[in-house]
Each structure stands twice: as C-alpha cells, then as structure tokens.
C-alpha positions as CSV (number, residue, x, y, z in Angstrom):
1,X,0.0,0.0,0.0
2,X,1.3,3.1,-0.8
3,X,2.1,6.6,1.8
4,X,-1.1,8.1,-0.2
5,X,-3.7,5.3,0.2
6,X,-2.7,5.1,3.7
7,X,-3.4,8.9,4.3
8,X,-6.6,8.6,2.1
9,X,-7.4,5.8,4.2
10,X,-6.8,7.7,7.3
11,X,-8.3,11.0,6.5
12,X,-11.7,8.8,5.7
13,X,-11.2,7.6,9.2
14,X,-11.0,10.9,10.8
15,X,-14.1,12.4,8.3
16,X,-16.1,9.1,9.9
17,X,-15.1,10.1,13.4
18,X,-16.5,13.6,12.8
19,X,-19.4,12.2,11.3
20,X,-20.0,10.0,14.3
21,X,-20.0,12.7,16.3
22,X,-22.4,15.0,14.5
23,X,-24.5,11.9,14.4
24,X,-24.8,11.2,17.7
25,X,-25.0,15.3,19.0
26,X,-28.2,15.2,16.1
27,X,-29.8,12.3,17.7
28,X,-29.2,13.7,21.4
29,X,-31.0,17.3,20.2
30,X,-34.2,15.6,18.4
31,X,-34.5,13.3,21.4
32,X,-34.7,16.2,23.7
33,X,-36.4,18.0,21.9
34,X,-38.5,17.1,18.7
35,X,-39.0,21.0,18.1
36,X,-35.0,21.2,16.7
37,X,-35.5,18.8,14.1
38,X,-35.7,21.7,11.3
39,X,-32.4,23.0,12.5
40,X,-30.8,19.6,12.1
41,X,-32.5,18.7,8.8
42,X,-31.0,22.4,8.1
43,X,-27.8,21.5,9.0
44,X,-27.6,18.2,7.7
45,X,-29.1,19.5,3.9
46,X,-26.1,22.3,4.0
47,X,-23.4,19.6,4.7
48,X,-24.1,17.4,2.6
49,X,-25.0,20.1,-0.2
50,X,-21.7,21.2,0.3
51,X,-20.1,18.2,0.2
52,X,-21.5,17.1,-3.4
53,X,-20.3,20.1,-4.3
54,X,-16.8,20.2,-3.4
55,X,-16.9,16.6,-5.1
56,X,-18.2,17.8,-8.3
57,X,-16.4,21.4,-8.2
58,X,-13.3,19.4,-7.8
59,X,-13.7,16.7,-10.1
60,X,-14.3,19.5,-12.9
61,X,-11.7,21.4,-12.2
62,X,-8.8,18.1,-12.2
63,X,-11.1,16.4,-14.8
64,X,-11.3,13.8,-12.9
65,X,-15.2,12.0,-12.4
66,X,-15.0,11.8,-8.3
67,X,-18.7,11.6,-8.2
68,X,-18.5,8.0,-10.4
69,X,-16.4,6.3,-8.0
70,X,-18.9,5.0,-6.3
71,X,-22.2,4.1,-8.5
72,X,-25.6,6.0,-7.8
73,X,-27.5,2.9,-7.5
74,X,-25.1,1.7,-4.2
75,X,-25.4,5.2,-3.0
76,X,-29.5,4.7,-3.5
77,X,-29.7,1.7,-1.8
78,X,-28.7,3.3,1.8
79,X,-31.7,6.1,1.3
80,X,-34.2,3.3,0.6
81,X,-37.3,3.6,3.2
C-alpha cells in the first residue's frame, strides 16, 4: 500500500469520526427535543450540499469524475425507506 492510500485511508477515518460525532449530537437534540428537528435537517441539507459540491467542483476542475467512484445505484440503496 502506498504513503497516499494510507493517508486517504486515514483521512476517511478521521471524516467518519466527525461524522459519528455529529450523528450522535443530532440524535441527542431531536431526542430532547422534537422541536429542533428543522435546525438539524438544516444542517444536515447544507453539509451534505456542500459536500456534493466540493466533489463535483473538484472533479471538474482536475477532470477527474470523483462523483463515479462510487455508483448511484449503491449510494440509492442506503436512502431506501
């Protein structure tokens, strides 16, 4: 494995860390109160807006497709209800 998989690999880590945390700190404010769950669907639509971004913004500018690394239909299949 080469020196930039493993920082890749460990920047994911850290990202999912993060994540973790702002997962949890959601969940503790909607259980305390059901009355904040437009500021964390607020929050949550503006990360994740940015983040698709940056991916897209990004891949245009190196010319590089990041967004096809992973297929829409896997990414589908964790928002099914």
């Amino acid at each position: 494995m080469s020196e930039k998989d493993k920082q890749i690999i460990h920047q994911l880590k850290q990202s999912l860390l993060h994540l973790d945390e702002a997962l949890t700190l959601s969940i503790q404010m909607l259980e305390e109160d059901a009355n904040n769950k437009n500021k964390i669907t607020a929050v949550w639509e503006e990360f994740l807006s940015a983040f698709f971004d940056r991916v897209k913004s990004r891949g245009d500018a190196s010319k590089v497709n990041l967004s096809k690394l992973v297929p829409l239909p896997k990414l589908i299949r964790f928002f099914k209800i």
